[in-house]
Each structure stands twice: as structure tokens, then as C-alpha cells.
C-alpha positions in Angstrom: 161.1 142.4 96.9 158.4 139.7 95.4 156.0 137.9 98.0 155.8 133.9 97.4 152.7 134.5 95.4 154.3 137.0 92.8 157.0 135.1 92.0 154.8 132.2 91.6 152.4 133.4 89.4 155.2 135.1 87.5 156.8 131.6 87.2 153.4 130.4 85.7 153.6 132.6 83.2 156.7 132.1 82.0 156.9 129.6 79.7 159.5 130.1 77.4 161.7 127.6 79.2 162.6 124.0 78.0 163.5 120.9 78.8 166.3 118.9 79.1 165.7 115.6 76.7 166.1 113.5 79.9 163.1 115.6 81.7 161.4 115.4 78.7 161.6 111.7 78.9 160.8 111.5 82.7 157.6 113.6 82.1 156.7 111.7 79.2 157.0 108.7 81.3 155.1 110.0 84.2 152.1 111.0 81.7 152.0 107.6 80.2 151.8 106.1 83.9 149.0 107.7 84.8 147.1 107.1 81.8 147.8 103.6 82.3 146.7 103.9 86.5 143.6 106.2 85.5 142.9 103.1 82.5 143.4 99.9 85.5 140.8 101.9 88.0 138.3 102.2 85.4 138.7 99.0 84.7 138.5 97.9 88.3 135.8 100.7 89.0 133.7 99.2 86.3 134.3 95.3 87.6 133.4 96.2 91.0 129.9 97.9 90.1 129.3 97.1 86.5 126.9 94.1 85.3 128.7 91.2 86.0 130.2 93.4 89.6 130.8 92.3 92.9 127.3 92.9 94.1 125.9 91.1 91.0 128.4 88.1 91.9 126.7 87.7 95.4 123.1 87.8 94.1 123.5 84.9 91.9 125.5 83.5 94.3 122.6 83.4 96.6 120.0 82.7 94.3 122.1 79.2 93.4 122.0 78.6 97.1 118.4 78.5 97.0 117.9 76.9 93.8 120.0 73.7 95.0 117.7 73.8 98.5 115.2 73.3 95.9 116.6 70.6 93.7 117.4 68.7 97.1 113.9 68.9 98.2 112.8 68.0 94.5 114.9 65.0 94.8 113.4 63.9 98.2 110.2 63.6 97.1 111.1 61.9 93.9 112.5 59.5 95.9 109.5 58.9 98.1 107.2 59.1 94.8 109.0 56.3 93.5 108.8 54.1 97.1 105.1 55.1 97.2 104.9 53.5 93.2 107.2 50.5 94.0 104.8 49.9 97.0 101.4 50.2 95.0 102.8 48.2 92.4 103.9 45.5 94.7 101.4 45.2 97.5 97.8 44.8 96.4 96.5 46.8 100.1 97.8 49.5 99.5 96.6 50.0 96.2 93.2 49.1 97.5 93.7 51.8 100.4 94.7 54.7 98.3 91.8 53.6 95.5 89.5 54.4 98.2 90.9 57.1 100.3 92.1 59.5 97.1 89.8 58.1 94.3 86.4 57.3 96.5 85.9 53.9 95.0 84.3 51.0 96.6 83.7 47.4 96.2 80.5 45.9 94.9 78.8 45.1 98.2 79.7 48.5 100.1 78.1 51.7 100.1 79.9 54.6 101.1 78.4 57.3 103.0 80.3 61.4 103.2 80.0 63.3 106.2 80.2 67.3 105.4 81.6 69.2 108.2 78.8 71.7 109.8 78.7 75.2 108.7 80.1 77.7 111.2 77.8 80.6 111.7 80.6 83.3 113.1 78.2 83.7 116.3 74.9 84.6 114.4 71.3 82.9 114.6 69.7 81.7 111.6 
């Protein structure tokens, strides 16, 4: 009498036998359906982690977050730019008061006298 494993391996090496056209068909079909599944997760395998991939996706996705943060700052302070201009061309005092506070410029009849902060000596005697 044959164990389980003889008659397997004595079935593997048998191959003389053939199939019925209708197996034929079904193993034909079966071979092109998992070229096709092997083809779709190579495809999804190389969506997920390739170039344009998921993680890829999230980065940029991020990075736009953070570049419209900027672009709304960017647009606040062109917004207060342009007050700040409307207001120096419109009201003479203020002109005069950032011509002397950012530009150092003074009227005929004033002087105008800078005061240096001291030195710090970090504890030591000169």
C-alpha cells in the first residue's frame, strides 16, 4: 500500500494526462485572472508609494496649507501698507511724523540730538 506522500509525488510526475477542452478553458480563464489581479495591485502598489503616492499627496497637501497661511498674512499687510500710504498721502502729520522718526529729518530751526544706549560691560571693570 502507497502512503499519501507516494501517491502524491507519483501523481506529480505523471503528466501524460489531458484535459478536457472545458478545463482547458477554465484554467485558461483562471491564468488570465490572475494576470489581470497581479497587473491591478501593481498598479495600486505603485499609486500608493510611487511619486505622485499617497504620502506624496499629503505632503503637498500640507505644504499648500502653509503656503495660503502665508498668502493671507501677505495680504494683511498689504492691506495695512496701503492704509499707512492713503494716510501719508492725505494727512500732512503723519508724513511729518514718519519723516522724522524713520528718515531723521528736521526742520530748519531744530537740532536734533541721538542718545546711544550705554555699553554693558557683562560684570567687568574697565
Amino acid at each position: 500500500m502507497l502512503s499519501w506522500l507516494q501517491r502524491s509525488r507519483r501523481a506529480q510526475t505523471n503528466t501524460n494526462h489531458t484535459y478536457t477542452p472545458a478545463r482547458q478553458r477554465a484554467l485558461t480563464r483562471r491564468s488570465y485572472f490572475g494576470a489581470a489581479i497581479a497587473v491591478v495591485a501593481i498598479i495600486l502598489a505603485l499609486s500608493q508609494f510611487g511619486e505622485a503616492g499617497l504620502a506624496t499627496f499629503f505632503k503637498l497637501r500640507s505644504h499648500e496649507k502653509e503656503l495660503m497661511a502665508d498668502v493671507q498674512q501677505l495680504e494683511a499687510q498689504n492691506t495695512q501698507l496701503q492704509e499707512k500710504m492713503v494716510g501719508l498721502a492725505t494727512d500732512p502729520a503723519a508724513l511729518e511724523k514718519m519723516a522724522r522718526q524713520e528718515h531723521n529729518m528736521q526742520q530748519p530751526h531744530e537740532e536734533v540730538l541721538t542718545v546711544f544706549p550705554e555699553k554693558q560691560n557683562n560684570g567687568t571693570k574697565n
